[in-house]
Every structure is written in C-alpha cells, then in structure tokens.
C-alpha positions as a printed NumPy array, in Angstrom:
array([[ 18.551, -19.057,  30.115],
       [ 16.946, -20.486,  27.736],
       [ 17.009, -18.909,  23.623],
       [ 13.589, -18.592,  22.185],
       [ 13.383, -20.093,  18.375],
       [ 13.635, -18.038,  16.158],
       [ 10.566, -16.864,  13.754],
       [ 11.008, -18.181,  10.453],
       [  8.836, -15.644,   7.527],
       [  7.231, -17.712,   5.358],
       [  8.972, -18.262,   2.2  ],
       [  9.955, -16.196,  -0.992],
       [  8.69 , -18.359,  -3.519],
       [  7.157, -17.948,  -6.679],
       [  3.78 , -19.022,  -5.702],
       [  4.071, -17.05 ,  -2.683],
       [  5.091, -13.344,  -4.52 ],
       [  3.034, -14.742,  -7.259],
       [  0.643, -16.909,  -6.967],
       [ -0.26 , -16.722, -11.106],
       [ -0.406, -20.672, -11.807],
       [ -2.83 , -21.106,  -8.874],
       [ -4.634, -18.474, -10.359],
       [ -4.553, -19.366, -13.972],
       [ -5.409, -22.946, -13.167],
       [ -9.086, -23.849, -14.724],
       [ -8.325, -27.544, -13.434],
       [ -6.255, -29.382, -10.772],
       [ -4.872, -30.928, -14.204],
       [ -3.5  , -27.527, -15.044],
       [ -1.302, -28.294, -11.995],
       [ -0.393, -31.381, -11.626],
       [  2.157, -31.509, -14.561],
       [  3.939, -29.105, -11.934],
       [  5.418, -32.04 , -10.43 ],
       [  7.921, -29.833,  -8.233],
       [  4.713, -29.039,  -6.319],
       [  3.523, -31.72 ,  -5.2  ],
       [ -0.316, -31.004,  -5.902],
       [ -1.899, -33.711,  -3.234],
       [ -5.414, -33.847,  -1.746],
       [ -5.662, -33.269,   1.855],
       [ -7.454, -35.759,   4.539],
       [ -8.634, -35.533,   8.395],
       [ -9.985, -31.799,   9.46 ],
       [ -8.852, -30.239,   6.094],
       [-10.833, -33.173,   3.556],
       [-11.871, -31.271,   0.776],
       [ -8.429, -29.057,   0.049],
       [ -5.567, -29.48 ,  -1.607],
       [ -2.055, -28.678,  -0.807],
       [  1.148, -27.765,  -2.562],
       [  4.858, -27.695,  -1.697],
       [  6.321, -24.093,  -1.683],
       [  9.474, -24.479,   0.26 ],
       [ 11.141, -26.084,   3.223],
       [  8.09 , -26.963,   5.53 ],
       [  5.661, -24.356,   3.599],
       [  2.593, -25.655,   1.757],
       [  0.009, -23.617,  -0.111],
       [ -3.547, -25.209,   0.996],
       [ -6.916, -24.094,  -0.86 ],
       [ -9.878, -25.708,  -1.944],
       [-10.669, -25.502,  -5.605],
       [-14.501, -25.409,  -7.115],
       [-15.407, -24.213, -10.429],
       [-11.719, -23.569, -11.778],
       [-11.04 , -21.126,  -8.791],
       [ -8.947, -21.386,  -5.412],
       [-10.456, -20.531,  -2.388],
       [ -9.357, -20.333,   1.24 ],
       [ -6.235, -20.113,   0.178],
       [ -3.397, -19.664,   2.879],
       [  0.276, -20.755,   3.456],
       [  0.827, -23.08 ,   6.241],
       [  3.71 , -24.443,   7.95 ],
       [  3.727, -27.642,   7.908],
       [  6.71 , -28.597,  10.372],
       [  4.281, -29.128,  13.141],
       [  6.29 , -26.629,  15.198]])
C-alpha cells in the first residue's frame, strides 16, 4: 500500500505571524532592500503581482496599488 504525502502547514515565518513590513510598506522600494525576500514581479496568469520568499517552497503573492497589498495569500510554490 501505498503512504499518502504528508500535509506540510504553511510556514512559521515572520511575514506569515506578522505580516508588519508588507503592511508598513508605502513602496515596493520599502521592500526591496529586504533582499532575503526576494521581492520579484510575477508573469503568465498572475501579471500584475508580486511575490516574496517566506520559506522552503512558500511565497507571499499580492498585488500592490497605492502603497497597500491586496490579494494577498501564501502559496506553495513546489508545484506539488
């Protein structure tokens, strides 16, 4: 028989308990000094978002207008 995976919860990471620089951020410059992140703008289906590292496979993805996230959700991006 065959295991099932198992379930990964998505990470405990600062931006994840916390998200305060994402939401003290007035500009994508307020982030991008965060080099650990890995602020990058997003292509294909999601053009028009942005993405950060969090941990392992976990990204933070939002669009930002008018120095404010929106849509803002943590995805897994291990294609899995």
């Amino acid at each position: 028989m065959k295991s099932q995976p198992e379930l990964q919860a998505p990470p405990t990471f600062p931006f994840a308990r916390n998200p305060s620089a994402l939401n003290a951020a007035k500009t994508l410059r307020d982030l991008s000094p965060l080099k650990s992140v890995g602020l990058h703008k997003l292509k294909g289906d999601r053009n028009g978002q942005w993405a950060m590292a969090v941990n392992g496979p976990w990204r933070i993805c939002f669009e930002f207008r008018r120095g404010d996230a929106y849509n803002v959700e943590i995805v897994d991006y291990s294609g899995g």
